[in-house]
VMD Tcl script that draws the C-alpha trace (Angstrom):
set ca {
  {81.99 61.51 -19.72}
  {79.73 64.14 -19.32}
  {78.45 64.19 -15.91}
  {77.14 67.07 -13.24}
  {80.32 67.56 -11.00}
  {78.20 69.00 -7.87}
  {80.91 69.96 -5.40}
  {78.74 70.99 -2.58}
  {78.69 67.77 -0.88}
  {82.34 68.22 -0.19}
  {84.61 65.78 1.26}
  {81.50 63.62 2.16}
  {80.19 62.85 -1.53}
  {83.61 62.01 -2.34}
  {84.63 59.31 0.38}
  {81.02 58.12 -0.81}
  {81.59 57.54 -4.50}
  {85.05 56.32 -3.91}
  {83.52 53.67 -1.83}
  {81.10 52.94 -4.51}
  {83.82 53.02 -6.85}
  {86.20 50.60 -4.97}
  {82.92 48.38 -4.25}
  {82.48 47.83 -8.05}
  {86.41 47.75 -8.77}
  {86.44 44.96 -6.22}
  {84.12 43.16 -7.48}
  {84.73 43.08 -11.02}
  {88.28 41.49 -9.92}
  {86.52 38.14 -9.38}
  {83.32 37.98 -11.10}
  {82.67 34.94 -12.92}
  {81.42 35.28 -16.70}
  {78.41 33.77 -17.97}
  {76.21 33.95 -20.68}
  {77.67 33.53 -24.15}
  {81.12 33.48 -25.80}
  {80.64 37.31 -26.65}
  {79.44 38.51 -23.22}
  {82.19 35.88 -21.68}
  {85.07 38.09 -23.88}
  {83.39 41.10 -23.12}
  {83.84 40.41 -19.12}
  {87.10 39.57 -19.62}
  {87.88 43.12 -21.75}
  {85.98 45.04 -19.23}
  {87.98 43.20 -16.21}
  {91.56 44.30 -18.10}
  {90.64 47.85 -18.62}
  {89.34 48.25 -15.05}
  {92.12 46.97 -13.79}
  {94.79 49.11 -15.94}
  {92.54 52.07 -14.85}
  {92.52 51.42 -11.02}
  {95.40 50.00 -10.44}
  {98.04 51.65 -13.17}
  {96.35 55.37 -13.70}
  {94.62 55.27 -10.69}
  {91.50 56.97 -12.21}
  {88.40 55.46 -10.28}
  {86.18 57.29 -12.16}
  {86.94 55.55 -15.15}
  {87.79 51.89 -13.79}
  {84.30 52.17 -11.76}
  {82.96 52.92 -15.33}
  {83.53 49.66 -17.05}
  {83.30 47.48 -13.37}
  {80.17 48.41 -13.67}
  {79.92 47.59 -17.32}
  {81.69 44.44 -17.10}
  {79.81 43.26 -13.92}
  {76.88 43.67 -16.42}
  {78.01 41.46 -18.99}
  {79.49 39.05 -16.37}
  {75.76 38.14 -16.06}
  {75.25 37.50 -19.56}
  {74.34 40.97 -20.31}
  {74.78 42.32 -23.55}
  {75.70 46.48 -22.96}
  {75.61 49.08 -25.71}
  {79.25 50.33 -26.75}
  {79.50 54.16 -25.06}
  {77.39 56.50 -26.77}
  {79.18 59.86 -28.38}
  {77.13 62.25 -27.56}
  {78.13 61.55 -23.58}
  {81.70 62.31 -23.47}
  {83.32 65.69 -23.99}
  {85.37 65.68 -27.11}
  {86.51 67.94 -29.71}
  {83.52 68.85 -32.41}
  {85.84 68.17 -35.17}
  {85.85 64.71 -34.33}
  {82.64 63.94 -33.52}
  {82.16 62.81 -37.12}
  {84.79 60.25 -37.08}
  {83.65 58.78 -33.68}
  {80.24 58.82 -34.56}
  {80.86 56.91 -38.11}
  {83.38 54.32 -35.96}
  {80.25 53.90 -33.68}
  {77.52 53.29 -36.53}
  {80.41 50.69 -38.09}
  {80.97 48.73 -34.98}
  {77.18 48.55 -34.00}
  {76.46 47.33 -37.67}
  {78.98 44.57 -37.26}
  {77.57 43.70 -34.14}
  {73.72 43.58 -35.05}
  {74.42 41.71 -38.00}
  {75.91 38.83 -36.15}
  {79.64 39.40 -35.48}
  {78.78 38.78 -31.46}
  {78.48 34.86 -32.90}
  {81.14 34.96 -35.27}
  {83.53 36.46 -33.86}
  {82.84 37.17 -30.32}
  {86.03 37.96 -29.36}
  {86.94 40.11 -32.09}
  {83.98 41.92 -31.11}
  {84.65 41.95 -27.70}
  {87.95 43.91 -28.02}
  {86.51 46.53 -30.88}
  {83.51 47.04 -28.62}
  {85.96 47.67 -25.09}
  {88.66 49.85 -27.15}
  {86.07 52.18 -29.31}
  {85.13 52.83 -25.42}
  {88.37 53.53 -23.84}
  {89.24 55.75 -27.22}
  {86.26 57.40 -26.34}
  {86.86 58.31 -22.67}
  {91.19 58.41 -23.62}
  {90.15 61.34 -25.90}
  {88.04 63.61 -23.09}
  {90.85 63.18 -20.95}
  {92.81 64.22 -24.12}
  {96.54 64.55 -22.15}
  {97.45 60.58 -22.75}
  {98.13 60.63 -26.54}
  {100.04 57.38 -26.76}
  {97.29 55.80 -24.46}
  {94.32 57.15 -27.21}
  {96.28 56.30 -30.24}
  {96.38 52.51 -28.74}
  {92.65 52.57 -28.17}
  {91.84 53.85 -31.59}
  {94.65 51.83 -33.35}
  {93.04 48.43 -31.86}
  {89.47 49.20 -32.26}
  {90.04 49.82 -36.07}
  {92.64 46.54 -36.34}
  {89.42 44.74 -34.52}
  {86.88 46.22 -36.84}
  {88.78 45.42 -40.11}
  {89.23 41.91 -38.69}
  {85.48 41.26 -37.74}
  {85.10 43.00 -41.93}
  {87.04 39.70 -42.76}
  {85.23 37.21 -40.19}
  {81.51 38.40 -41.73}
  {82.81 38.23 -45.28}
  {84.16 34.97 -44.75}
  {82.25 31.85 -46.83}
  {81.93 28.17 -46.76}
  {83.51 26.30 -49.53}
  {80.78 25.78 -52.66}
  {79.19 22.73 -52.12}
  {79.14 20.46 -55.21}
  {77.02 21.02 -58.04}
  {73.42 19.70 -57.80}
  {71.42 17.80 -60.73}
  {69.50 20.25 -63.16}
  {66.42 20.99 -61.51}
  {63.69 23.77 -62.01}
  {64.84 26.82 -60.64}
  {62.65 27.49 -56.83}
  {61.08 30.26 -56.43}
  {63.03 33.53 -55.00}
  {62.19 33.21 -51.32}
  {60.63 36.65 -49.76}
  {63.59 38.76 -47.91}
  {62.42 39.83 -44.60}
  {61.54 43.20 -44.72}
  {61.15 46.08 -41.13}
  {58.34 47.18 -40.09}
  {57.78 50.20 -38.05}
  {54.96 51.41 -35.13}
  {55.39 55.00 -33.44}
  {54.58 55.53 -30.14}
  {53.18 58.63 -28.51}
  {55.32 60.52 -25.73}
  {56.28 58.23 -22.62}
  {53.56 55.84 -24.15}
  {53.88 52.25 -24.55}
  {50.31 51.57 -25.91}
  {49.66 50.90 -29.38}
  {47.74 53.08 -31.81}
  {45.71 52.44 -34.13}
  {48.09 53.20 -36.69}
  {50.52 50.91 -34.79}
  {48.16 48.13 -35.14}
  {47.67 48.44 -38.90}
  {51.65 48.17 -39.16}
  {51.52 44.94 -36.43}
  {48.73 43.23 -39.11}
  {51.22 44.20 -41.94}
  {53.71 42.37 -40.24}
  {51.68 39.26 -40.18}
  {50.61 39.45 -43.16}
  {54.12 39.54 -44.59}
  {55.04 36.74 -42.44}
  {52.62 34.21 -43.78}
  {53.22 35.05 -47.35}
  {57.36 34.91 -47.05}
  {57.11 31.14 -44.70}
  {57.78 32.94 -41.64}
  {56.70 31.93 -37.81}
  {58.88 34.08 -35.61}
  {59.45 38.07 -35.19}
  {62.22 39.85 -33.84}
  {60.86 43.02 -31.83}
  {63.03 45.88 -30.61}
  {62.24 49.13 -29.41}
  {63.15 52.15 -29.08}
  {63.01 55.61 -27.53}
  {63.74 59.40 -27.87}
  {66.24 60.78 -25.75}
  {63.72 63.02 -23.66}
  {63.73 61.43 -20.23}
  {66.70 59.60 -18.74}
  {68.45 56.99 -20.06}
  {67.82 54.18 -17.56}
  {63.73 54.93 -17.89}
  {64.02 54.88 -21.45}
  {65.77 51.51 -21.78}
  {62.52 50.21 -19.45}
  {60.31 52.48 -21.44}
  {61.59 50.89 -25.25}
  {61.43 47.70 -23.57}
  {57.77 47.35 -22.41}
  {57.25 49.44 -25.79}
  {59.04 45.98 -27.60}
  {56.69 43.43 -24.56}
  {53.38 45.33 -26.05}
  {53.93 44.58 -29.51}
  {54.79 40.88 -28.00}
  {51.51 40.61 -26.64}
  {49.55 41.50 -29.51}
  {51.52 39.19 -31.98}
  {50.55 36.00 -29.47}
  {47.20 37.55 -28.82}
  {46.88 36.63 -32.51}
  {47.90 33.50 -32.26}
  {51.71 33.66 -32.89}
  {53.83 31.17 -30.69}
  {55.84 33.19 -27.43}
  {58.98 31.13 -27.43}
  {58.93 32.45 -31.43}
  {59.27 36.27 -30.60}
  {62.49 37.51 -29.87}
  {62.06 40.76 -27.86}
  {64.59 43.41 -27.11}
  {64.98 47.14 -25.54}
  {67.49 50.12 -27.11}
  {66.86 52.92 -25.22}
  {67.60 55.73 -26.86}
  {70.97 54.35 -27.95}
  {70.27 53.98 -31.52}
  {68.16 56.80 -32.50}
  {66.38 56.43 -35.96}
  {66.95 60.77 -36.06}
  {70.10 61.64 -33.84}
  {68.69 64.33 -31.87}
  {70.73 66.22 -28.81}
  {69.57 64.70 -25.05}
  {66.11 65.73 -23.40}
  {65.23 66.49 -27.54}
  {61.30 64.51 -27.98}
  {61.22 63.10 -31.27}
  {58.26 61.04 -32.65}
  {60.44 58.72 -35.21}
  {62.82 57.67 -31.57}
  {59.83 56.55 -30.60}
  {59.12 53.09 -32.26}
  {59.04 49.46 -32.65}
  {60.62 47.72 -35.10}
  {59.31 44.21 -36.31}
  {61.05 41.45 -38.69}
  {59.82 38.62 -39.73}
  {62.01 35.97 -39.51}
}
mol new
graphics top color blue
foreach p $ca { graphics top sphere $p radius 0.5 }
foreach p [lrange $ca 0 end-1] q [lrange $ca 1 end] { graphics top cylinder $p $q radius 0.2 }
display resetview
């Protein structure tokens, strides 16, 4: 991963983030899953590779990497499958990782955690250890297992979401209903390390509304989002209270709380990919569905 190796701390630093890195090794050993049958399998992925890392390759670096992720998800925590543009791998296959990334997040945001959780469990933990397999770069059977799985996973989940109930039995002639409205995204841009609306922002919040009451709807899913100036950990709180803003207006006019599903990104999943500490107004957003 790429991360600032400061070596001036000497031995001290060291002892101190193998400590750390024990600590979290430790405890991912026997921490209990919760949460749902996707974070469950993830905990249990997570757990495996940890363990393989510490205690086969003895690389702390990289079991303390997903102890931490897996203690995560042991509290019903869903985390973000590793982001490219953090590891250290050849540019000539940037591309491929990147469009594996996009493929496997797609799958995942359009309900594969549900329908197959564990499916998605193992392409989400093995697109991560291809990733940090392939910065090492000297284990080549060890990457072409990673890579080799998270594909077999992905074409699998391809079969679980294209999967269909049996037709159900042909009902009486009847008038034909009405098309029903398709939910449709809309967006509100925030100004730098802002998370108050503008007035443009508002006039996309009434559009929202307005679309829900003519397609039936009464609930809103609200993410958001932010540009990769800034680090990542205040971002994820920044696109978060970004998402809680656009909350409170929706039950400020009247829409039911328990009917608003909100949700922070970061700047995981960039609307422009940009390189890190790069400001860029379409990162910074909300995005609303009717639902």
């Amino acid at each position: 991963m790429i991360l600032t190796r400061v070596l001036a701390f000497g031995v001290l630093t060291i002892a101190v983030s193998g400590c750390v890195a024990g600590y979290n090794v430790d405890k991912m050993r026997t921490a209990e899953a919760t949460g749902t049958p996707f974070t469950r399998a993830l905990t249990a992925e997570y757990r495996d590779l940890t363990e393989f890392e510490a205690d086969e390759m003895v690389d702390w670096h990289s079991a303390d990497l997903y102890a931490r992720k897996g203690l995560m998800t042991a509290e019903g925590s869903e985390v973000q499958p590793e982001a490219v543009g953090d590891w250290r791998i050849p540019e000539a296959m940037v591309p491929e990782f990147s469009d594996g990334r996009a493929r496997l997040v797609g799958l995942l945001d359009a309900s594969a955690r549900t329908k197959a959780p564990e499916d998605a469990a193992i392409a989400q933990t093995r697109f991560d250890c291809w990733l940090e397999q392939q910065e090492e770069g000297h284990q080549l059977d060890h990457i072409a297992r990673c890579r080799d799985e998270f594909y077999a996973a992905l074409d699998r989940l391809d079969g679980a979401m294209a999967e269909a109930p049996p037709p159900a039995p042909a009902p009486a002639p009847a008038p034909a209903p009405a098309a029903p409205v398709a939910p449709q995204t809309f967006v509100l841009f925030f100004d730098f390390d802002s998370d108050i609306i503008t007035p443009a922002g508002a006039a996309a919040i009434d559009d929202a509304i307005a679309s829900a009451g003519s397609g039936g709807f009464t609930e809103f899913s609200v993410t958001g989002h932010a540009d990769r100036a800034g680090a990542e950990d205040y971002n994820l709180d920044l696109s978060l209270r970004r998402a809680n803003a656009v909350r409170d207006a929706l039950t400020g006019r009247g829409f039911d709380l328990d009917g608003i599903f909100v949700a922070g990104r970061g700047e995981a999943e960039p609307a422009v990919p940009t390189a890190d500490g790069v400001r860029e107004q379409a990162n910074r957003r909300v995005e609303i569905i009717p639902q």
